[in-house]
C-alpha positions, 0 to 999 in steps of 0.5 A: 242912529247915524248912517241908518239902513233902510230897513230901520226907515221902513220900519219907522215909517210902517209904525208911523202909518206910512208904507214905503213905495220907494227911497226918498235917498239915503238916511244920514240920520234918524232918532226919536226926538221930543216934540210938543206931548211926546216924542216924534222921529228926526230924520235927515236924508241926503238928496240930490238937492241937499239935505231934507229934514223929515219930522214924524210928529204923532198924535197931532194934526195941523191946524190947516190942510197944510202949513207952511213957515220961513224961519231963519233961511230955513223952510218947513211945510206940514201936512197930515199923514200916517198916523199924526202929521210930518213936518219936511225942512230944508234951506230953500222954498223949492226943495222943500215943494221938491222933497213934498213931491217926491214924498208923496210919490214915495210913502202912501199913508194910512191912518 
């Protein structure tokens, strides 16, 4: 889905184990993707900084409380929540710290 409202991220979110408290910005993309034993959510949103790239992956967690990694100009940090983990992707080491926040201020995740 292109273009996606609100409410279809609420709903991804609530099933993925996140309630939202408040908009991480408007949603340019979102669709089920396949990632390593499964498929997860790809979901792309628009901020003031930039695009911020929010994978959904479940059934998993990482290896460490967090993981972080710098590939090819693009940045990705990893954490667990909801009801797997989720992966945030930018182009700079500051938007992705900057997207974490805001996510953690605006999603409160249950197992």
């Amino acid at each position: 889905t292109r273009l996606a409202d609100p409410e279809l991220l609420r709903r991804v979110m609530h099933t993925f184990g996140g309630e939202m408290q408040a908009s991480l910005g408007k949603v340019r993309y979102i669709k089920l993707c396949p990632v390593p034993e499964g498929t997860g959510w790809h979901i792309v949103f628009e901020t003031e900084g930039g695009l911020a790239t929010l994978l959904l992956i479940p059934n998993q967690r990482p290896r460490r409380a967090s993981e972080a990694a710098t590939i090819g100009g693009w940045n990705a940090l990893a954490l667990p929540g909801g009801r797997g983990f989720y992966a945030i992707i930018t182009d700079s080491p500051e938007r992705t710290m900057a997207f974490s926040k805001r996510l953690s201020q605006s999603v409160r995740w249950k197992a």
